[in-house]
C-alpha positions as CSV (number, residue, x, y, z in Angstrom):
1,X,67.2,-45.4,-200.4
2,X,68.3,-44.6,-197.1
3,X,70.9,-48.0,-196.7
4,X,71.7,-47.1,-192.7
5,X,67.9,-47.6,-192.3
6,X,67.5,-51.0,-193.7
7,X,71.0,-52.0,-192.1
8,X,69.5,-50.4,-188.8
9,X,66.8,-53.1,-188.9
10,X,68.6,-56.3,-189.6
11,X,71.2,-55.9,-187.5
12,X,69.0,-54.6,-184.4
13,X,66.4,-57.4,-184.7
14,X,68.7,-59.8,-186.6
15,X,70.7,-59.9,-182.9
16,X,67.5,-60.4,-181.1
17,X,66.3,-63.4,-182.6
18,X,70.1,-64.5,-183.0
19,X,70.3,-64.2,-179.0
20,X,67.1,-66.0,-178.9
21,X,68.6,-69.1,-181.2
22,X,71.3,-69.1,-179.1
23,X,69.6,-69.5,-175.7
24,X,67.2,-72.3,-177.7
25,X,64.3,-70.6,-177.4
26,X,61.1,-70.6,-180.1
27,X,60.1,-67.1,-181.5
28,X,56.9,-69.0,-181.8
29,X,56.4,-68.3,-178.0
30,X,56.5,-64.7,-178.9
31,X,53.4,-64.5,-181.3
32,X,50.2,-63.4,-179.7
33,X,47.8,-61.5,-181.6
34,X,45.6,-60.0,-178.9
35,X,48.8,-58.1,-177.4
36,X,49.6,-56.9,-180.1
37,X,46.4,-54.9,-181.3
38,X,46.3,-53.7,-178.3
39,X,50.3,-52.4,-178.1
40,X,49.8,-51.0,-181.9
41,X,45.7,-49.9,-182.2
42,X,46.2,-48.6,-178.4
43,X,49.5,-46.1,-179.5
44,X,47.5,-45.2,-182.0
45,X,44.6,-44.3,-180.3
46,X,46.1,-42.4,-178.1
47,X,47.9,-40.2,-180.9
48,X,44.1,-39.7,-182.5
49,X,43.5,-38.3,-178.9
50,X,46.8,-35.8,-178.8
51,X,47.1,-35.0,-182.8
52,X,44.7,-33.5,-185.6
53,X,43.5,-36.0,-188.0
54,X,45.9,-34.5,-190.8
55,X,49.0,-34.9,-188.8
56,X,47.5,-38.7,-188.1
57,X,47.0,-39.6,-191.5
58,X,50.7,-38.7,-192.6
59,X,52.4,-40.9,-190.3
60,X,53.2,-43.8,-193.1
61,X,54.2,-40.9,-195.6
62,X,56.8,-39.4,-192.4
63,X,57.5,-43.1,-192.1
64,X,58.5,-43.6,-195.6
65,X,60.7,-40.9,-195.7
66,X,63.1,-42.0,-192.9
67,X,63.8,-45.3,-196.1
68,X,64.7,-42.1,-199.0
69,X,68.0,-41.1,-199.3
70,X,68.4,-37.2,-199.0
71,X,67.0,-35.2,-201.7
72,X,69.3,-32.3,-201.7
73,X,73.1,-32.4,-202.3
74,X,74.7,-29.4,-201.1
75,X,77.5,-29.7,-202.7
76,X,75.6,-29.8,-206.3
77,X,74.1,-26.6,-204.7
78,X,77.2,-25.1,-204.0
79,X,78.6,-25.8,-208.1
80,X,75.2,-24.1,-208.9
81,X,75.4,-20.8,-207.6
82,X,79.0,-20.4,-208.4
83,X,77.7,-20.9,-212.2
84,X,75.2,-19.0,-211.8
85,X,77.0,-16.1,-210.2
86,X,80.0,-16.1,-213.1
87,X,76.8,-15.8,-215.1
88,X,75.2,-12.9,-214.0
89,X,78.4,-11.4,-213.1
90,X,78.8,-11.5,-217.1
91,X,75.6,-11.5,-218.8
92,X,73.5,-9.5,-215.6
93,X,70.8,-10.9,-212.9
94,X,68.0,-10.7,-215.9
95,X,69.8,-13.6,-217.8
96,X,69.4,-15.8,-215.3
97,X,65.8,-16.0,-216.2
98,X,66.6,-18.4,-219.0
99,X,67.8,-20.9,-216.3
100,X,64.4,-21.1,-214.6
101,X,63.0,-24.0,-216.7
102,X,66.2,-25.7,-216.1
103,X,66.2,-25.6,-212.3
104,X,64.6,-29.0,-210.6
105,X,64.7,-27.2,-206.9
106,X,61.6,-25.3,-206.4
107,X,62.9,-23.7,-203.5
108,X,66.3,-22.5,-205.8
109,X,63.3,-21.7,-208.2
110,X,61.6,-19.1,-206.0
111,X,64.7,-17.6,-205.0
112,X,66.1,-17.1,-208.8
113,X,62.8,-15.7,-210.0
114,X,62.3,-13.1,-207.1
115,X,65.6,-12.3,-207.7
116,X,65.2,-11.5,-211.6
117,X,61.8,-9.6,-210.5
118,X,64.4,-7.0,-208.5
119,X,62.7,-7.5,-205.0
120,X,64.7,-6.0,-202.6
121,X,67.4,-8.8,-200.9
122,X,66.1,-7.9,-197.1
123,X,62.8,-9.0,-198.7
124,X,64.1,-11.7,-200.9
125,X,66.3,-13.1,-197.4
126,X,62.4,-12.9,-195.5
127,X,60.2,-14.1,-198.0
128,X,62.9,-17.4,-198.5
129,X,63.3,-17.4,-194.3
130,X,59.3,-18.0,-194.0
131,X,59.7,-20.7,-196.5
132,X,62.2,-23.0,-194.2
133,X,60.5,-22.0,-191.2
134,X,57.4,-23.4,-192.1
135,X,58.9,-26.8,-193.7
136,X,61.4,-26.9,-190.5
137,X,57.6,-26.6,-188.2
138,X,56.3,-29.7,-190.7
139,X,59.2,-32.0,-190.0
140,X,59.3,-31.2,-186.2
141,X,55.4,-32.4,-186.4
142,X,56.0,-35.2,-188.0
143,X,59.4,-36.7,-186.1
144,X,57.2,-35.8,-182.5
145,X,54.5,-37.6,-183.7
146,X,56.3,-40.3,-184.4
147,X,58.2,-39.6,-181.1
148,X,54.9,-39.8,-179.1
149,X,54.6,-43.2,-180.5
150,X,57.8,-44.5,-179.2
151,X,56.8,-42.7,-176.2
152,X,53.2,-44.2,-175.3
153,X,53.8,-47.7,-176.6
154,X,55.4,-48.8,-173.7
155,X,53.0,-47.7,-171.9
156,X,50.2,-49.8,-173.6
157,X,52.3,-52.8,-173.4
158,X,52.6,-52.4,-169.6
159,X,48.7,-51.6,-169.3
160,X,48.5,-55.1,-171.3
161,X,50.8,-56.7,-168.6
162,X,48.6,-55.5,-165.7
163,X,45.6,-56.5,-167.0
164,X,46.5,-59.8,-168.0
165,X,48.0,-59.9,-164.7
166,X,45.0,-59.5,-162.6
167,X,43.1,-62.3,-164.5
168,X,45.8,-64.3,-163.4
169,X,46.0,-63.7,-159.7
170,X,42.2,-63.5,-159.7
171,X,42.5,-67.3,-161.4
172,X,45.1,-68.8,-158.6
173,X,44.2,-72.1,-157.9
174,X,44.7,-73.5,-161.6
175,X,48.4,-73.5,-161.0
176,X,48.8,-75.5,-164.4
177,X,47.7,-72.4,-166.5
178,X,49.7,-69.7,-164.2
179,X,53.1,-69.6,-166.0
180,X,51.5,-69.7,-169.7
181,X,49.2,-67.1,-168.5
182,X,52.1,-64.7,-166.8
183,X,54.2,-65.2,-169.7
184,X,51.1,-64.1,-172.2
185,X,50.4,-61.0,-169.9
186,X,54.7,-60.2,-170.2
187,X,54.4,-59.9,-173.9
188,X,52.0,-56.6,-174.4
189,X,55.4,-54.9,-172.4
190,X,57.9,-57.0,-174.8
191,X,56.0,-55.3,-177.9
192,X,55.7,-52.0,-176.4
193,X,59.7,-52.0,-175.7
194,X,60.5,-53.3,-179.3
195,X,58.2,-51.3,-181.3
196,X,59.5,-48.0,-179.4
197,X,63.3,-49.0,-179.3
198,X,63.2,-50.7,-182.2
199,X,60.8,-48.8,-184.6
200,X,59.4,-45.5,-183.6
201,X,62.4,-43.6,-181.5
202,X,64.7,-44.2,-183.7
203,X,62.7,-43.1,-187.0
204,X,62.0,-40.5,-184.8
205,X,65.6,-39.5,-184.9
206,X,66.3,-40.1,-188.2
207,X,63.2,-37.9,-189.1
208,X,65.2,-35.0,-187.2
209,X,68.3,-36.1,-188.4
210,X,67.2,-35.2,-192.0
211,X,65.4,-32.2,-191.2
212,X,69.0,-30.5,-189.7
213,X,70.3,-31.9,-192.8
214,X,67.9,-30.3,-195.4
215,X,68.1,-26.8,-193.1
216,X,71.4,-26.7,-194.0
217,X,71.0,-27.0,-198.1
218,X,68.4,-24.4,-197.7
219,X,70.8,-22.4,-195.8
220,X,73.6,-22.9,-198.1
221,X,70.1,-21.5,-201.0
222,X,69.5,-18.7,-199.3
223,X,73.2,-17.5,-198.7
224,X,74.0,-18.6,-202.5
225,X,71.0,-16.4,-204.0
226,X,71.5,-13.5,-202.1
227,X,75.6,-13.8,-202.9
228,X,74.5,-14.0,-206.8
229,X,72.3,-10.5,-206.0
230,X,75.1,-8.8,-204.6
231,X,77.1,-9.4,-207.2
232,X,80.0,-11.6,-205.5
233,X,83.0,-13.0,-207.1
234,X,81.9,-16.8,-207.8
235,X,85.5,-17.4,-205.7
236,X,83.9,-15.8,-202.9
237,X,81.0,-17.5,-203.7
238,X,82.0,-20.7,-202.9
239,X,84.3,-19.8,-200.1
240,X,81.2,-18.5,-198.4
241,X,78.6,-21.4,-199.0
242,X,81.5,-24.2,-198.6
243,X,81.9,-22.7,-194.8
244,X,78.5,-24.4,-194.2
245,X,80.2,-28.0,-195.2
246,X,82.3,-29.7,-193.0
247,X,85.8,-29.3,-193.8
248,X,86.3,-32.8,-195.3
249,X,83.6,-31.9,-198.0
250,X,84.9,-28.5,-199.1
251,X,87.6,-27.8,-201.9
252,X,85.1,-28.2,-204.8
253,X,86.0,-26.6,-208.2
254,X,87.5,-23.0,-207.8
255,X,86.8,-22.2,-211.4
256,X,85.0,-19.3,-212.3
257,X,84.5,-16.1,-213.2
258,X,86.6,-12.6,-212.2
């Protein structure tokens, strides 16, 4: 679970409605159902309209993902190759067949077992290269698309605004109902302006956020699988794949083999 998310929430709309309290007014006055469809189903619409269907479909699933914590650790990755570099530095690259079924990393998978077939590392480095360009091109799609919602939202609320606007002026002379009636037509642009500062840009951001962060576990893969080819030292090993770290994360073990 991804803690800075949830925390992101409460304290962005827990200040809101605290602000609110504060100034005595009612959230009540906020509530209006019509406004709302259109701010949400009108977004959405328009993201039918710009995206496939596939893409549109995988928003909640993109969603969801900005609440997980990251599945990689590079660090674990980096104590991984160095043991598996002592290993085949002692036992050979074929022994490190038997750790296949023991890798949970399907990516580290691919890399180990083309590795063991004896495909050539240039071809090894492409083959693994295709592989994060391709995820890196899925979680671009999802953080615009999400993006584009941040983006158009505001725009359906203010479309709401106008609208409810112009069956107010063309209603003038029941000044009784003019200020309820401005204030309902004001509320389509409120929801557009929390739903994309609130909700979509920034799970936008956190989409890409993750993304840069998983690029650079895959990195630190690739670099580590072609080290273990080469036959490095599991000292240099490390050296090498801890230079993708920031320097408060490095200094892991420096066991390992000569």
């Amino acid at each position: 679970m991804d803690l800075a998310t949830i925390l992101g929430f409460v304290i962005a709309f827990g200040a809101y409605f605290a602000s609110m309290f504060m100034n005595g007014d009612n959230p009540a006055n906020l509530v209006n159902l019509p406004s709302l469809v259109l701010v949400v189903l009108g977004a959405f619409g328009v993201i039918f309209l710009a995206h496939p269907m596939e893409l549109v479909t995988s928003i909640p699933g993109y969603i969801g993902q900005t609440f997980k914590g990251l599945t990689t650790n590079p660090k674990a990755e980096i104590d991984r190759f160095v043991e598996l570099a002592d290993q085949a530095r002692r036992e050979g690259l074929l022994s490190l067949e038997e750790q296949i079924g023991n890798i949970d990393n399907d990516f580290v998978k691919k890399g180990i077992m083309l590795v063991v077939d004896g495909v050539d590392p240039a071809v090894v480095r492409e083959i693994m290269e295709i592989d994060n360009d391709l995820m890196e091109r899925r979680h671009k799609n999802g953080a615009g698309v999400i993006e584009m919602l941040g983006s158009v939202s505001p725009a359906m609320g203010m479309l709401g605004t106008v609208t409810g606007l112009v069956g107010v002026l063309g209603n003038l002379a029941d000044a009784s109902a003019l200020g309820p009636s401005v204030a309902v037509a004001f509320l389509t642009t409120l929801y557009g302006v929390v739903l994309s500062n609130f909700f979509y840009a920034p799970l936008a951001n956190k989409l890409k956020q993750k993304n840069k962060d998983e690029m650079v576990t895959r990195e630190i893969i690739v670099e580590g699988i072609l080290a273990i080819q080469a036959g490095e030292n599991p000292r240099i090993v490390r050296e090498k794949l801890e230079s993708f770290l920031p320097p408060k994360l490095r200094g892991g073990d420096e066991s390992g083999g000569e």
